[in-house]
C-alpha positions as a Markdown table, in Angstrom:
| # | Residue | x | y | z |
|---|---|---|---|---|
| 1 | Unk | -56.4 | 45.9 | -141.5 |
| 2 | Unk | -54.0 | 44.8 | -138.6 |
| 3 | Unk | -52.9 | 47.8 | -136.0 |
| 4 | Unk | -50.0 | 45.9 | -135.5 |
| 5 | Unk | -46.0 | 47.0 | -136.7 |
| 6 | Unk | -43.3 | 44.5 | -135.9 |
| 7 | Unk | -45.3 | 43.4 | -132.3 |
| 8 | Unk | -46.0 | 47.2 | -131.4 |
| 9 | Unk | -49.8 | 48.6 | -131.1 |
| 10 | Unk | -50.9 | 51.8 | -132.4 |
| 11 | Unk | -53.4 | 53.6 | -130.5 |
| 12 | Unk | -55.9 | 53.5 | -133.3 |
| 13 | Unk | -54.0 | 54.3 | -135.9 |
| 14 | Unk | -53.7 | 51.2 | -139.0 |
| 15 | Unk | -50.3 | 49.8 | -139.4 |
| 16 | Unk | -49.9 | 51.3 | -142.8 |
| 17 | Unk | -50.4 | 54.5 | -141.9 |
| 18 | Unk | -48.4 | 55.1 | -139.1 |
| 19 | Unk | -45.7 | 53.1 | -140.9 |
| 20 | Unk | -45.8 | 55.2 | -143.4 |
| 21 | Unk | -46.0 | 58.3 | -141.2 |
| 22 | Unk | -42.8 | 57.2 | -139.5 |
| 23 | Unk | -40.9 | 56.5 | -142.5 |
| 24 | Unk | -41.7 | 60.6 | -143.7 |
| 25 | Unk | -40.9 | 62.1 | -140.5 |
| 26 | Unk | -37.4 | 59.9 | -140.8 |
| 27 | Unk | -36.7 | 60.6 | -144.2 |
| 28 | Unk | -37.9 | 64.4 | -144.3 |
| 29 | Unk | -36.7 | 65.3 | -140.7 |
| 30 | Unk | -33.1 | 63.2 | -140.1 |
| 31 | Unk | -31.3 | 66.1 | -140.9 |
| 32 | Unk | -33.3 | 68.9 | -138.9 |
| 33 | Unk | -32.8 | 66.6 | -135.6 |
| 34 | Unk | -29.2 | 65.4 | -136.5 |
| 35 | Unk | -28.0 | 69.3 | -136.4 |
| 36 | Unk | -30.3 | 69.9 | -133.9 |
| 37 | Unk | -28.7 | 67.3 | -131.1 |
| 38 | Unk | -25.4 | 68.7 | -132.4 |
| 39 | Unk | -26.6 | 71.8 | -131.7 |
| 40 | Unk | -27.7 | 71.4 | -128.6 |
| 41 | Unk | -24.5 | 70.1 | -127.2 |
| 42 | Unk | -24.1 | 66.2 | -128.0 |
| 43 | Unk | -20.5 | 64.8 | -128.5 |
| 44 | Unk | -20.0 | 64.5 | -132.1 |
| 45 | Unk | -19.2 | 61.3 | -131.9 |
| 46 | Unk | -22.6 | 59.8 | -130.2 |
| 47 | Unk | -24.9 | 62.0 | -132.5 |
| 48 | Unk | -25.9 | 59.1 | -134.5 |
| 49 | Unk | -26.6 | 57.0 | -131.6 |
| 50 | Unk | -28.3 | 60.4 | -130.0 |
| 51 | Unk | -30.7 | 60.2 | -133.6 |
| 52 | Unk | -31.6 | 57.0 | -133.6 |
| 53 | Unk | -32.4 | 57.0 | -129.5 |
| 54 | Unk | -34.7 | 60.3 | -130.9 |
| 55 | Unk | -36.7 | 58.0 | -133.4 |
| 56 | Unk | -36.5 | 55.0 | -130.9 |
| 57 | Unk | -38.8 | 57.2 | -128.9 |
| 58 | Unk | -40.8 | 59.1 | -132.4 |
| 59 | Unk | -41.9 | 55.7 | -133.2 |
| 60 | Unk | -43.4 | 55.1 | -129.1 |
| 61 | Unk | -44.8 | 58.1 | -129.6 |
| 62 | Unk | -46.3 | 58.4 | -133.2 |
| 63 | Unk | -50.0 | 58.5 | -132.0 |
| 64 | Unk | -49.4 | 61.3 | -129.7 |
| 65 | Unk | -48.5 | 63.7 | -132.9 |
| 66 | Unk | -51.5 | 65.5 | -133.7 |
| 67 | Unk | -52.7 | 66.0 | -137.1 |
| 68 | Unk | -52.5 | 69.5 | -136.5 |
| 69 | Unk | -49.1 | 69.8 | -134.9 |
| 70 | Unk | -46.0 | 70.7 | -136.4 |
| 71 | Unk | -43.5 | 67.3 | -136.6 |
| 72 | Unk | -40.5 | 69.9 | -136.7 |
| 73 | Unk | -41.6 | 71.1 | -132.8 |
| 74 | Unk | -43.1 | 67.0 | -131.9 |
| 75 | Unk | -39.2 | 66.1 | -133.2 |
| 76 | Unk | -37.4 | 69.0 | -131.2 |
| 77 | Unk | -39.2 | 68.3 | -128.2 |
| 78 | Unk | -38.1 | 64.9 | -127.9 |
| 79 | Unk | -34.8 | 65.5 | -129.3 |
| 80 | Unk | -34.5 | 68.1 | -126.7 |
| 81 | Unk | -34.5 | 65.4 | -123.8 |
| 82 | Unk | -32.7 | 63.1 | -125.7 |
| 83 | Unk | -29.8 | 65.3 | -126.1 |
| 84 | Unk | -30.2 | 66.8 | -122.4 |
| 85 | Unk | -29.8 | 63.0 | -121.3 |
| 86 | Unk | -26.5 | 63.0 | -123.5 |
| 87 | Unk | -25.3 | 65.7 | -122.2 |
| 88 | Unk | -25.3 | 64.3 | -119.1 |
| 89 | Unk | -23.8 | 61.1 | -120.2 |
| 90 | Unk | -20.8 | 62.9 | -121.8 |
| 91 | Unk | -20.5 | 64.8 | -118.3 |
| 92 | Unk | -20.2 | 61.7 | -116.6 |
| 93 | Unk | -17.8 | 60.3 | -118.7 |
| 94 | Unk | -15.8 | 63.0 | -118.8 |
| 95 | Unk | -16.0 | 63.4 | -122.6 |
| 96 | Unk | -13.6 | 65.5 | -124.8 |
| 97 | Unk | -14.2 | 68.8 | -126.3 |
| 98 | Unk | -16.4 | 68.9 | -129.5 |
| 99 | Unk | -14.8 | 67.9 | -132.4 |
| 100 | Unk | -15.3 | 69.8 | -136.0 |
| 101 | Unk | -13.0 | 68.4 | -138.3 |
| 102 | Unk | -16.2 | 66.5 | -139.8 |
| 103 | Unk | -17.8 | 69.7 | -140.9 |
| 104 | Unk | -14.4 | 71.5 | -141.5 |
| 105 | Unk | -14.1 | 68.2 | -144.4 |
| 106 | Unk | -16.6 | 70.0 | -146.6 |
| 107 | Unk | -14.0 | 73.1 | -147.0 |
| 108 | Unk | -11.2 | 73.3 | -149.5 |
| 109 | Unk | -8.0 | 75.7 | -147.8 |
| 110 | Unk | -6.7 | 76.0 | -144.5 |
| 111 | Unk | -7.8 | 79.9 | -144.1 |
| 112 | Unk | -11.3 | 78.4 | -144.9 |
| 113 | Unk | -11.1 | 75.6 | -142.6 |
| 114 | Unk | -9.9 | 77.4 | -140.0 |
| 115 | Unk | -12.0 | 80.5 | -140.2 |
| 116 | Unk | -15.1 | 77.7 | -140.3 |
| 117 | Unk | -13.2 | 76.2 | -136.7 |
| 118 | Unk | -13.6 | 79.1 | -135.1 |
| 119 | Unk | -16.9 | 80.0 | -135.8 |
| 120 | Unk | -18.3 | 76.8 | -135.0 |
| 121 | Unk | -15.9 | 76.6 | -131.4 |
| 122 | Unk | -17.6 | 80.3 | -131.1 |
| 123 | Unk | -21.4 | 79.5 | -131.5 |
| 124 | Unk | -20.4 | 76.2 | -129.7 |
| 125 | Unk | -19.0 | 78.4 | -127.1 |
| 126 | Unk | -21.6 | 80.8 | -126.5 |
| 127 | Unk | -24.5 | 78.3 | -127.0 |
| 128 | Unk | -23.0 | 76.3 | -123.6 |
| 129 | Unk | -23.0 | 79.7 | -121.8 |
| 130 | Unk | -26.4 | 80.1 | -122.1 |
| 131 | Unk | -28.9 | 78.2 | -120.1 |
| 132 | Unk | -30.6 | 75.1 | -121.6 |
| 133 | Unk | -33.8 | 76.9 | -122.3 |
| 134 | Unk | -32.3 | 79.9 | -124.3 |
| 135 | Unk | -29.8 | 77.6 | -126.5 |
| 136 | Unk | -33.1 | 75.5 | -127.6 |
| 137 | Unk | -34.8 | 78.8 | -128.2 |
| 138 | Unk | -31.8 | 80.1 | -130.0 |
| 139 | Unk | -31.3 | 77.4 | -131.7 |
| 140 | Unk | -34.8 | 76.7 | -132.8 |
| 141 | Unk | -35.5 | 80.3 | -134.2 |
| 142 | Unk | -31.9 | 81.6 | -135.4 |
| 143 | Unk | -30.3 | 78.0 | -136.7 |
| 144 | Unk | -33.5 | 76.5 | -138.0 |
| 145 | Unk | -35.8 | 79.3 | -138.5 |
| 146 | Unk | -38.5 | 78.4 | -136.6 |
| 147 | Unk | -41.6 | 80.5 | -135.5 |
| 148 | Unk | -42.5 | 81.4 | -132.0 |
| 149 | Unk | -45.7 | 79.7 | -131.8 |
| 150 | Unk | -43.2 | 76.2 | -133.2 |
| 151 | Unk | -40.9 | 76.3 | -130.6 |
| 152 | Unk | -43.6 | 77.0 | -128.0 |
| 153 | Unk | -45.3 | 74.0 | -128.6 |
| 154 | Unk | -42.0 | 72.4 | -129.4 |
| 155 | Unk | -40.8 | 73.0 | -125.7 |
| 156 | Unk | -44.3 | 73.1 | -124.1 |
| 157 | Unk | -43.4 | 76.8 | -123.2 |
| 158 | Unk | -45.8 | 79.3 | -122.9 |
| 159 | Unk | -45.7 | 81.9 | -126.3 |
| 160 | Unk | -44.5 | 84.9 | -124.7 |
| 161 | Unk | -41.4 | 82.6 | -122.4 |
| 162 | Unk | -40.5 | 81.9 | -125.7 |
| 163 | Unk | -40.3 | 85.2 | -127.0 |
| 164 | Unk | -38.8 | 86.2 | -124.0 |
| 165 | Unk | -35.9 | 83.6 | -123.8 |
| 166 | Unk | -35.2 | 84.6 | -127.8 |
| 167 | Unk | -34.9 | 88.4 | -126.7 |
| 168 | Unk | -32.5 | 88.1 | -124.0 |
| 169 | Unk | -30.9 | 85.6 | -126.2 |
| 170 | Unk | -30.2 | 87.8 | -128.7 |
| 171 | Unk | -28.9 | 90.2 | -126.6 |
| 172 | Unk | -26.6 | 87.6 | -125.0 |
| 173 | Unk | -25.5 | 86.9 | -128.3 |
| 174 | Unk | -24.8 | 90.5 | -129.7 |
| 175 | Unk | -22.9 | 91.4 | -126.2 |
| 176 | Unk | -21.0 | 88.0 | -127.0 |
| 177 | Unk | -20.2 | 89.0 | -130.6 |
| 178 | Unk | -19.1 | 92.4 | -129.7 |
| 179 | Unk | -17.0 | 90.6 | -127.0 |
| 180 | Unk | -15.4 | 88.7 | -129.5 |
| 181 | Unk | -15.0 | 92.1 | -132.4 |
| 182 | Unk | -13.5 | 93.5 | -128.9 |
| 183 | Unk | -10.9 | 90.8 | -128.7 |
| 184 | Unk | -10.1 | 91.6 | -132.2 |
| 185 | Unk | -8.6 | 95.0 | -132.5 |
| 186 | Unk | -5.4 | 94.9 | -131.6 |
């Protein structure tokens, strides 16, 4: 049995296998890291590059996902970095607002589509005035529902940061919606 894919080694692991490993965490996870680099701030139109840059670096590091581990926090943790190294990019570059009209397609009337826009420009919004450590930890545990001990090992952050981050988080976010209901009541 060769240890060989396509002229990359495999610390120990048979070819098959972590073939076959890779393919599942692509075909089970695309979606979970698509939304989550479009979460956490990449320009909508270099999320796809942003994904596959993600896997690029999934399939380096295949052998360092434990058996035990969950592949949702392995995947955010590298995502995370990759989308941080976007954002920087984008910064650079000087790169336009975030565009919506993509997931505005899926609705049918304007009132629709529009109420959609301004969520999304909202969360957008209050997701890029929080720091980088509470968006992930906002975005991990309110948009994808992960647990606390996830997202730890998922940012290499000790249990009780995490916790932490998602409290004042939270708050930042009710103050921020109440901001908003504020606005409102003309």
């Amino acid at each position: 049995m060769s240890t060989a894919v396509t002229g990359i080694q495999f610390r120990g692991i048979p070819a098959e296998a972590a073939a076959h490993d890779f393919d599942s965490l692509y075909t089970e996870h695309f979606n979970f890291v698509f939304r989550s680099l479009r979460r956490l701030g990449v320009h909508p139109s270099w999320v796809e590059d942003a994904a596959q840059d993600t896997f690029l670096v999934v399939h380096r590091r295949l052998s360092d996902l434990r058996p035990d581990a969950s592949a949702k926090a392995f995947l955010f943790g590298i995502a995370l970095r990759v989308a941080r190294d976007y954002r920087r990019r984008a910064q650079r570059k000087h790169a336009s607002s975030l565009d919506v009209e993509k997931e505005l397609s899926q609705l049918s009337g304007p009132f629709e589509k529009t109420a959609k826009a301004e969520a999304v420009k909202k969360l957008e919004g209050f997701l890029a005035s929080l720091d980088e450590d509470r968006a992930a930890v906002f975005v991990l545990s309110e948009l994808e529902g992960m647990t606390a001990p996830e997202i730890s090992q998922a940012l290499g952050a000790n249990q009780n940061t995490v916790y932490s981050r998602l409290r004042s988080a939270r708050e930042r976010f009710i103050a921020f919606a109440a901001e908003g209901a504020a606005g409102h009541d003309d």
